[in-house]
C-alpha positions in Angstrom: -14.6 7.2 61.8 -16.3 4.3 60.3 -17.1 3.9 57.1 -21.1 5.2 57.5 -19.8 8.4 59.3 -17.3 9.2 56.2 -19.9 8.8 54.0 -22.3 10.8 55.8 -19.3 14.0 55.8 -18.4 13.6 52.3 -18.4 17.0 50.7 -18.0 17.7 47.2 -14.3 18.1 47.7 -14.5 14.1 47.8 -12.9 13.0 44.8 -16.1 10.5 44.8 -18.8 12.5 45.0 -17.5 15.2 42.5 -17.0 12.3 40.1 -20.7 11.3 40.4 -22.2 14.6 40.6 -20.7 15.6 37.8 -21.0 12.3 35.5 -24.6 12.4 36.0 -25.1 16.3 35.8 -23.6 17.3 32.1 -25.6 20.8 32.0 -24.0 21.8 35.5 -20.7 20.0 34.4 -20.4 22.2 31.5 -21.8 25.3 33.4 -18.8 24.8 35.5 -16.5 24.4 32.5 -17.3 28.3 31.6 -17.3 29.3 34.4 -13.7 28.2 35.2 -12.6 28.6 31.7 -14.5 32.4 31.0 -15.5 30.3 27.3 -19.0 29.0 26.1 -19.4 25.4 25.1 -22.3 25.0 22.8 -22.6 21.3 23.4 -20.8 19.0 26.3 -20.8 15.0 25.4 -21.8 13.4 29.0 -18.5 13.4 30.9 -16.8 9.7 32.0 -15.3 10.2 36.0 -12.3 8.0 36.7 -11.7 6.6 32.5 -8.2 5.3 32.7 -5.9 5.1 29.8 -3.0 3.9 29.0 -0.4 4.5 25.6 0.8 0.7 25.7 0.2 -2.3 27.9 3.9 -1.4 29.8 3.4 2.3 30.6 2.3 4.0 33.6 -1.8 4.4 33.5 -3.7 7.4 34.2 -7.6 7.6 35.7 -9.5 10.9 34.7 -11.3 12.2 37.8 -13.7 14.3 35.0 -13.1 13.4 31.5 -15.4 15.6 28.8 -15.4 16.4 25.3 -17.0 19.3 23.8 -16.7 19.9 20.0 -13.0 20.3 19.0 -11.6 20.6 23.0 -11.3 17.8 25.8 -11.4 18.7 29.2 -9.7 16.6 32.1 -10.6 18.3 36.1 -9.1 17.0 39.0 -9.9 17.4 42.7 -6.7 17.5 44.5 -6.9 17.9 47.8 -3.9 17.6 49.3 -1.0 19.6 48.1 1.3 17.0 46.0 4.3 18.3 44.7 4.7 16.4 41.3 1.2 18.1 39.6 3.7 20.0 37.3 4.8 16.9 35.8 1.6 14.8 36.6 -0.5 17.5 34.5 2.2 17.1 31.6 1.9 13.2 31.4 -2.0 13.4 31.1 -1.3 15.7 28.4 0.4 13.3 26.6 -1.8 10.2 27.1 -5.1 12.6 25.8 -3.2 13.5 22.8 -1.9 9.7 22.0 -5.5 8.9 22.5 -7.1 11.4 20.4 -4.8 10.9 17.0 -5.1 7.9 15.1 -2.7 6.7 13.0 -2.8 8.0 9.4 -4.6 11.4 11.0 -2.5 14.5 10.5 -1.2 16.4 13.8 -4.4 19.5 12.8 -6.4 16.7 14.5 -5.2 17.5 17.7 -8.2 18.9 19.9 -7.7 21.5 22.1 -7.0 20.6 25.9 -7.4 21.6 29.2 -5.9 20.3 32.2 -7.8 21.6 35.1 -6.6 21.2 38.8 -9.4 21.9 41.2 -7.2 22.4 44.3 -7.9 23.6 48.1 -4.5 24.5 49.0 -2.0 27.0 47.0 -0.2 24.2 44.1 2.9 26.8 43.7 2.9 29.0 46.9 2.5 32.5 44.5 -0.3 33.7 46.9 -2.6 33.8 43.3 -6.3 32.4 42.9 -5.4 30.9 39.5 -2.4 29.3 37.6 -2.8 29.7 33.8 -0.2 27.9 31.9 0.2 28.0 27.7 3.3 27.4 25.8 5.4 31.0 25.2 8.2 31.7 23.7 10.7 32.7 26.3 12.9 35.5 24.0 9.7 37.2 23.3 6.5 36.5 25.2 4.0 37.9 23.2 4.6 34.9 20.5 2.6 32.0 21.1 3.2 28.1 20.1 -0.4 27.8 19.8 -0.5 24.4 20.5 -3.9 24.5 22.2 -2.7 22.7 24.8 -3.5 24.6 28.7 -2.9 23.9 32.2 -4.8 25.5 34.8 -4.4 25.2 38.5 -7.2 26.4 40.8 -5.9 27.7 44.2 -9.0 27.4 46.2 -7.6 29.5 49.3 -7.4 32.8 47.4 -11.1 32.4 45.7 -11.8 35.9 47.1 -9.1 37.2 45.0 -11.1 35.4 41.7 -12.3 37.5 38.8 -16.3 36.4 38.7 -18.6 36.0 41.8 -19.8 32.6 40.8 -15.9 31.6 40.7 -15.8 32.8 44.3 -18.8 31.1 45.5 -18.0 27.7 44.0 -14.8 27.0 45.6 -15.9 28.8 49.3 -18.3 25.9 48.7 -15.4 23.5 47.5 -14.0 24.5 50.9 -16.7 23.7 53.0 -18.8 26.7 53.3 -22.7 27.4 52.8 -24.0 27.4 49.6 -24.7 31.0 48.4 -25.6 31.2 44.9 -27.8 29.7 42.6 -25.4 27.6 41.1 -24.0 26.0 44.2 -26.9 25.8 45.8 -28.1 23.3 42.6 -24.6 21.6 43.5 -25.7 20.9 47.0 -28.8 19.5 45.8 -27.0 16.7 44.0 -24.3 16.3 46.6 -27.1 15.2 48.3 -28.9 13.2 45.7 -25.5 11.4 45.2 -25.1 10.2 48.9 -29.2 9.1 48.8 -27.4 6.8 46.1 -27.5 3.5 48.1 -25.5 1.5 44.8 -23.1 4.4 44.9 -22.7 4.0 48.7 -21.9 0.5 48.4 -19.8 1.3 45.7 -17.5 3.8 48.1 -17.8 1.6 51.2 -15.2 -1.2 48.8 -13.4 1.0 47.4 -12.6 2.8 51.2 -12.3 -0.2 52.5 -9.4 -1.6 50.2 -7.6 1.9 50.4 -8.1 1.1 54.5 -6.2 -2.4 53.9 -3.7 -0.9 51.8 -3.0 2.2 53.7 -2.5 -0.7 57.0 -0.3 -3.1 54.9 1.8 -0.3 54.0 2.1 0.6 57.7 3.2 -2.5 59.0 5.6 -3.4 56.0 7.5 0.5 56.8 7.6 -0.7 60.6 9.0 -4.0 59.5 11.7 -1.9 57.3 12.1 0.2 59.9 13.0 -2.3 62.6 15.4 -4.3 60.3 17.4 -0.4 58.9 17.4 -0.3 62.9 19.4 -3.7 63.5 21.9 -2.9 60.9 22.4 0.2 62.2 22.5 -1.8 65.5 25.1 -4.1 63.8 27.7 -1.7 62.3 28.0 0.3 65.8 28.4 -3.5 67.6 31.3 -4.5 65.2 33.3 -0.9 65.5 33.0 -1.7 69.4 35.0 -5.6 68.3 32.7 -7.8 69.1 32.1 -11.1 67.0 29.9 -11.8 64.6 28.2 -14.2 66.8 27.6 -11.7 69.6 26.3 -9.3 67.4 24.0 -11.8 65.8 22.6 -12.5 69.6 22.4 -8.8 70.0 20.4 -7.8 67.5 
């Protein structure tokens, strides 16, 4: 595809276009908030899409798809689209960063806001067949006793959403997954799905940025065939010198 046809399929499941529809919508950012969350935000400060942060100038980075705050909780949601199998420990690390973030020095530990990590994703993250992963720390001897940390993880299996509590959870991620708008709510989604891709700046914007993943993804191709082809002339090598032959016939060899 070139670059015009993937921007003319982009769905809301694009990383992109859920980071610009929902930066520029807070009212249906937030809507989604309780609707994923089953709480009521009484005000939602106009979220940032893709703020990175990082602890110290030598530690691993982080980029927020959605980044919100609202009153004494901070929200993160991420679209993940493919199924990556370190989200366990990914989700954890974000933790951290938003807390180190969030507590100045000086400030006592009650300053901590309340967090949720959301993962918005289209295939099943933990293979338990279940429409939604809520995490909170428990202890394990007895269950019912909380550490009350504030601190949640929630993991959004997009391929059960028939199995989801509310209808307006259902409808959001059939639409996540590609499929007609049906409520009210989604159907105000698809309106700025579309307003986003009018976006001419924005489309500009995603043309670069697919283009240098593009370059990358190629240079990454043809440095693994490079590695491949020299692992395959030692390999070569080793199998030459059990047979006896020299050094120098081996070096004509391979």
């Amino acid at each position: 595809m070139t670059l015009e046809e993937k921007w003319d399929s982009l769905t809301l499941a694009n990383n992109f276009i859920f980071c610009k529809v929902m930066e520029s919508n807070p009212d249906l950012c937030k809507h989604l908030l309780e609707i994923l969350l089953y709480i009521e935000i009484d005000h939602l400060e106009v979220p940032q899409s893709e703020r990175t942060m990082q602890e110290w100038f030598g530690a691993k980075s982080v980029r927020f798809d959605v980044y919100a705050k609202g009153g004494n909780r901070i929200f993160d949601i991420e679209i993940q689209t493919t199924n990556k199998k370190n989200l366990a420990k990914r989700s954890r690390y974000y933790q951290s960063i938003i807390d180190v973030d969030n507590l100045t020095k000086g400030e006592n530990y009650t300053k901590l806001k309340d967090t949720y990590i959301i993962f918005l994703c289209l295939d099943d993250p933990f293979d338990g067949d279940l429409p939604v992963y809520f995490f909170e720390n428990l202890c394990l001897q007895n269950n019912k006793i909380k550490l009350n940390d504030m601190t949640f993880k929630v993991f959004f299996n997009a391929g059960c959403c028939d199995k989801m509590k509310s209808d307006e959870e259902k409808s959001f991620f059939k639409f996540l997954k590609g499929e007609a708008a049906d409520s009210d709510f989604t159907k105000s989604i698809e309106e700025k799905v579309a307003w986003a891709k009018a976006n001419k700046k924005w489309r500009r914007q995603y043309m670069t940025w697919q283009q240098t993943i593009d370059e990358e993804k190629e240079i990454a191709r043809e440095e693994g065939i490079a590695e491949g082809a020299q692992q395959t002339a030692i390999e070569n090598t080793k199998n030459a010198l059990k047979l006896g032959l020299s050094p120098n016939q081996v070096a004509q060899i391979t």
